[in-house]
Structures are given as C-alpha cells and as structure tokens.
C-alpha positions as CSV (number, residue, x, y, z in Angstrom):
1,X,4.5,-7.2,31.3
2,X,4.9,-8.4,27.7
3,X,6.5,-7.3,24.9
4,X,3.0,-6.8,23.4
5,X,2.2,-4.1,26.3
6,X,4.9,-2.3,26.6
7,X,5.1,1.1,25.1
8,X,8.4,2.1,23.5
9,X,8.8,6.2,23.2
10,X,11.6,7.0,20.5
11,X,14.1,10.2,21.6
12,X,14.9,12.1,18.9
13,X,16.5,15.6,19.1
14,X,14.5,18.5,19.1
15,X,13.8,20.5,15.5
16,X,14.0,24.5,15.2
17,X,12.6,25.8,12.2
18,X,14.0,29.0,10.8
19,X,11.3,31.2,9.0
20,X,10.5,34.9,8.2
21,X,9.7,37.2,5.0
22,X,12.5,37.2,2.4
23,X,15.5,39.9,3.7
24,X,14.5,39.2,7.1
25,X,17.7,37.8,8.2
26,X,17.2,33.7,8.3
27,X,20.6,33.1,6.3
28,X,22.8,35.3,8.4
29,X,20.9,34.0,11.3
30,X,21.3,29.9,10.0
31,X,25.4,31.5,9.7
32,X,25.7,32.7,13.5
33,X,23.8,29.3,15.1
34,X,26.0,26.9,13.0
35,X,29.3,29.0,12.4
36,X,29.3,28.3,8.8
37,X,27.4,28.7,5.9
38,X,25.4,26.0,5.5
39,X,24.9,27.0,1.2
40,X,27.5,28.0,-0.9
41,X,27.3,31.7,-1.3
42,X,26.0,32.3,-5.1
43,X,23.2,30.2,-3.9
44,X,21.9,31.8,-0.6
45,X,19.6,33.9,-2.7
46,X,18.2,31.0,-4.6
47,X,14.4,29.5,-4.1
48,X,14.9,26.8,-2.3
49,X,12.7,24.3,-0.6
50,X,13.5,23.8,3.2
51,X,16.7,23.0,3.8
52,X,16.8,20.2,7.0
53,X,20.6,20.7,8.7
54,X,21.4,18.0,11.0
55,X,25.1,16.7,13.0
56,X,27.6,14.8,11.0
57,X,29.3,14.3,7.9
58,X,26.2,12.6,5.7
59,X,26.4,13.7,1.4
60,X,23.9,16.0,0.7
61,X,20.7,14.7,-1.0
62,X,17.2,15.6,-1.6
63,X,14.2,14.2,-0.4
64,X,10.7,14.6,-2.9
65,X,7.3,15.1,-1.9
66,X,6.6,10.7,-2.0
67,X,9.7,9.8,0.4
68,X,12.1,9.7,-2.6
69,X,15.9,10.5,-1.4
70,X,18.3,11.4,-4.3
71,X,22.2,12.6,-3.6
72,X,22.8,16.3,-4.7
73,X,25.3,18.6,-5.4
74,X,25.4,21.9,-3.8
75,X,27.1,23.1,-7.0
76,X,23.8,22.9,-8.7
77,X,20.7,23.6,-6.0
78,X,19.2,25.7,-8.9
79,X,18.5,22.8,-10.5
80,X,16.2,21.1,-8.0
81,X,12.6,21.5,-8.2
82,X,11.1,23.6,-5.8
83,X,7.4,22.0,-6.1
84,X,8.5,18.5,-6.0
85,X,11.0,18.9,-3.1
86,X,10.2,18.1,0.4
87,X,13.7,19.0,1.8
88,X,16.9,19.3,0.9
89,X,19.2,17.6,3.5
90,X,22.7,18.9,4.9
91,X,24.5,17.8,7.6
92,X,27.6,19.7,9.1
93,X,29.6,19.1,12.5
94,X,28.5,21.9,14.4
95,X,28.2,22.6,18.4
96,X,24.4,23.4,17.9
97,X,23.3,20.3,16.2
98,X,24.6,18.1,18.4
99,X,21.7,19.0,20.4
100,X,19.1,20.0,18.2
101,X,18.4,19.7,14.4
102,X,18.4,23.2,11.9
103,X,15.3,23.3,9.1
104,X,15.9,26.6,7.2
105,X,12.2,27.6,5.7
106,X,12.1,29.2,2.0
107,X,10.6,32.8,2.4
108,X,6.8,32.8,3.1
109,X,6.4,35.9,1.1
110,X,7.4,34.7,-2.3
111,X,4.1,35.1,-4.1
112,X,5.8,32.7,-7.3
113,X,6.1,30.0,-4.7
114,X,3.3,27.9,-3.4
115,X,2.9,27.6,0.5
116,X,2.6,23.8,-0.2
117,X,6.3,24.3,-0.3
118,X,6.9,24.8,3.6
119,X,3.1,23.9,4.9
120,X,3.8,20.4,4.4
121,X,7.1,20.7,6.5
122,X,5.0,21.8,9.1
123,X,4.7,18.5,11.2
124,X,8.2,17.5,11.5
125,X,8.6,21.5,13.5
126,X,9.1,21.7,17.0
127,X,9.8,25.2,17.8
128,X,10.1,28.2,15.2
129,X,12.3,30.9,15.4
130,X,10.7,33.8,13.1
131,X,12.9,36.9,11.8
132,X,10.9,39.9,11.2
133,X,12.9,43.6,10.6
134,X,13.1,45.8,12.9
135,X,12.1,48.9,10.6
136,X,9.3,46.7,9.3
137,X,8.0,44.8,12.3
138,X,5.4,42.4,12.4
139,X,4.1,42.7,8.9
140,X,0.0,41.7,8.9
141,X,1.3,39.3,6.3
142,X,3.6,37.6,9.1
143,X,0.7,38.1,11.1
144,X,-1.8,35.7,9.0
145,X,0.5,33.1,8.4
146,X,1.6,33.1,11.9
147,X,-2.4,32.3,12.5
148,X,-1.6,29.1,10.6
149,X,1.3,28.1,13.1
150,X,-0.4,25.2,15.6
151,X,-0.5,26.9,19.1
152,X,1.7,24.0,20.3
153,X,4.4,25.1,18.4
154,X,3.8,29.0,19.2
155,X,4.1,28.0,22.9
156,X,7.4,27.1,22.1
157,X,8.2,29.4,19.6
158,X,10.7,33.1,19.6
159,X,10.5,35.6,17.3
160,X,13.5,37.7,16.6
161,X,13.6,41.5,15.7
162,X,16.8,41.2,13.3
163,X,18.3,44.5,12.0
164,X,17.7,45.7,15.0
165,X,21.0,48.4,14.5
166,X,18.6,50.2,12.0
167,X,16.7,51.9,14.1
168,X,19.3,54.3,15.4
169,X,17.9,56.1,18.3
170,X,16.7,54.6,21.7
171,X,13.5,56.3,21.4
172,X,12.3,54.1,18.4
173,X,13.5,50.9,19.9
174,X,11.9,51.1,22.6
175,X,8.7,52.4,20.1
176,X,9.2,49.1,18.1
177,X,9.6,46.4,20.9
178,X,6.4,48.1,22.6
179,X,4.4,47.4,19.8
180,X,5.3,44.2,19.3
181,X,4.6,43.7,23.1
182,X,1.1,44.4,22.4
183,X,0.8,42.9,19.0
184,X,2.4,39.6,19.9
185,X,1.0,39.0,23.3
186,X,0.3,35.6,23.8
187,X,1.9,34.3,20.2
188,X,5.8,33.6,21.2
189,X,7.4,32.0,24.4
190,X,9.8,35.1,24.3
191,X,10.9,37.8,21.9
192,X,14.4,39.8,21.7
193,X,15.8,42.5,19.7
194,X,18.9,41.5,17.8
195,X,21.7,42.7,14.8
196,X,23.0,39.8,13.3
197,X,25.9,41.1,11.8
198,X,27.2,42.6,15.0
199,X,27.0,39.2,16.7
200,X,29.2,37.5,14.3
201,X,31.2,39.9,13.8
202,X,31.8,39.8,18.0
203,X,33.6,36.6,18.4
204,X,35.5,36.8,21.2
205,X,34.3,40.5,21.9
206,X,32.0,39.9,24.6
207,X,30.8,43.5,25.4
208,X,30.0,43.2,21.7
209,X,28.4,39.9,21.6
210,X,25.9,41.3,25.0
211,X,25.0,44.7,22.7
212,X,24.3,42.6,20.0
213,X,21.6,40.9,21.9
214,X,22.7,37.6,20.6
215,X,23.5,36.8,24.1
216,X,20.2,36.3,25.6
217,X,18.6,34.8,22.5
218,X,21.4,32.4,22.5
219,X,20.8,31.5,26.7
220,X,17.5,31.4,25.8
221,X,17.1,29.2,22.9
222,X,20.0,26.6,24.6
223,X,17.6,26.3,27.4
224,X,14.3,26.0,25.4
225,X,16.0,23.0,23.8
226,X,17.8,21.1,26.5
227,X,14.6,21.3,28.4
228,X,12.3,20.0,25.9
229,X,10.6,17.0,26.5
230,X,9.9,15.1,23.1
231,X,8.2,12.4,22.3
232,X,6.9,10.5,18.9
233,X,4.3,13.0,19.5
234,X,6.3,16.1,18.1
235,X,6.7,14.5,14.7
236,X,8.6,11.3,12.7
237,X,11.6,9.4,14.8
C-alpha cells in the first residue's frame, strides 16, 4: 500500500453539548459535571455565545465567526460580542474532560439573540444533553427546535428533567415522566429525572447522590461516551 492509499482516521474525544431554555438548569448542571464553575459568578447570567470547555490549563480566548482566535479575560465576557463570536474557549483540569469535551449552549429561548448564535455550533456536537424543568416539561418551543437537531445526534442524545424536587408528590412525577414517555418517544437515547442542587450538595452522601438521580445519568452518560466510536465524520479534528 502507499502513502497515497492509505486512509488516516483522526481520534479526537467526543463533544457533549449542553443546551435547554434559559433557567433550565445548564449552569448548575456545567457545575456538577466539571466540579467547578467554569464562569465567574457575576457572569453566569450573562449572554454569552457557546462556551467550548476542554482538559488542561490553556488561557482563555475567543474564537469569531472567520476562524479568528483572540485571548480573553473572564473579568470582562460582557464585553464580547455575541453575533460575531463563534465560541468562547475554557479549558480546566477536570475528571470529565479528560474523556470528553464540555460546549455549554447560550439559551435557545432568548428572543434578543439570533439562533445563528448556536446553529452554527451545530456541526462540531456529538451528543446533546437538553435540560427542560420539571414543572414546565417539554415546552412546544423545546419541541421545534429539537426538530432542528440532526437525528444522528438525537440517537445519541439525553434529555434531563432538572428541578425535578419541585414537584413534591409521587403522584405528579410519575404524571410528568409519563408524558414525556409519550411525547419524546423515539427523540433521546435515554431520559432521567434529576435535582441538581441535591446532587452537588451530596458529595460523599451516597444515598443522597442515588435520590438525586444524578447517579444513573452520570453511569449513563460515562458509558455513552467511552463507547462512542468517532471518526472525522462527527465534526473538525
């Protein structure tokens, strides 16, 4: 064989996006994965543009919409420009990323934000993990953008009902994860009930952790990414 017909496939780890309406729970949920807050906290509430979080101890920069990286300071995110930002770029040494990469979506639901702003993110996704609130499940505005999402990343894809210690009694729990049963059929590899809060506040309280739910998300996600099979295919190298 020569070096003109062999194929070379590029391993690259595999990249979960984190996306929901606003108040849906991605920043606390981006804060139990990594186990630390990947934004300073006067900024968590800030428009951003996706926010790509990978392993190691790299500066923060920017990257615009032509390729363009930039250093930045996370003193002053309010200052970049949401429209003319591809992604912001963090890197922290965290268990997780060792095996996978982070991108944290803005809020689809931001009706002063253009969906330009995480549609063209899009291609680099792998796998999506979608927060949707338990006492508001399943919005029909999640609904249509989920419509948008290419089926090869749905296949691969868990949505997460956060807030789930809202709905106090068993009766509506089990009311709401019915629904979604039925509603979501089809749309996500796997769905679970979670509080957020309660899982981090668990640490080494395991009983607490299991109640939480955060322990079979967790088991499942971990397996979802050490058995994915990637390629050049899934996006850039």
């Amino acid at each position: 064989m020569t070096a003109t017909d062999e194929i070379t496939t590029t391993k690259r780890k595999p990249r979960i996006a984190l996306m929901g309406e606003f108040s849906a729970g991605k920043s606390t949920l981006s804060n139990l994965l990594l186990g630390v807050k990947a934004l300073p906290e006067k900024v968590t509430a800030t428009r951003l543009p996706p926010v790509w979080i990978t392993y190691g101890d790299t500066p923060a920069f920017s990257e615009n919409i032509n390729g363009k990286t930039s250093s930045i300071s996370l003193s002053n995110l309010e200052d970049i420009s949401v429209e003319e930002t591809r992604a912001i770029h963090l890197s922290f040494k965290s268990d997780l990323l060792q095996i996978c990469d982070i991108i944290d979506f803005p809020g689809i639901s931001d009706p002063n934000m253009s969906a330009d702003v995480w549609q063209r993110m899009l291609p680099e996704v792998d796998c999506i993990l979608w927060c949707t609130h338990a006492t508001q499940a399943w919005r029909q505005s999640e609904a249509a953008v989920w419509d948008t999402i290419p089926q090869a990343i749905r296949d691969k894809s868990i949505l997460l009902v956060t807030r789930f210690d809202k709905l106090v009694s068993e009766k509506d729990r089990s009311r709401v994860m019915r629904r979604l049963e039925m509603e979501t059929e089809g749309l996500f590899m796997a769905r679970f009930p979670i509080s957020l809060l309660q899982a981090i506040e668990a640490e080494d309280d395991f009983d607490l952790w299991v109640s939480s739910g955060a322990n079979d998300f967790i088991n499942c996600m971990i397996d979802l990414v050490l058995n994915y099979e990637n390629t050049q295919d899934g996006g850039r190298a």
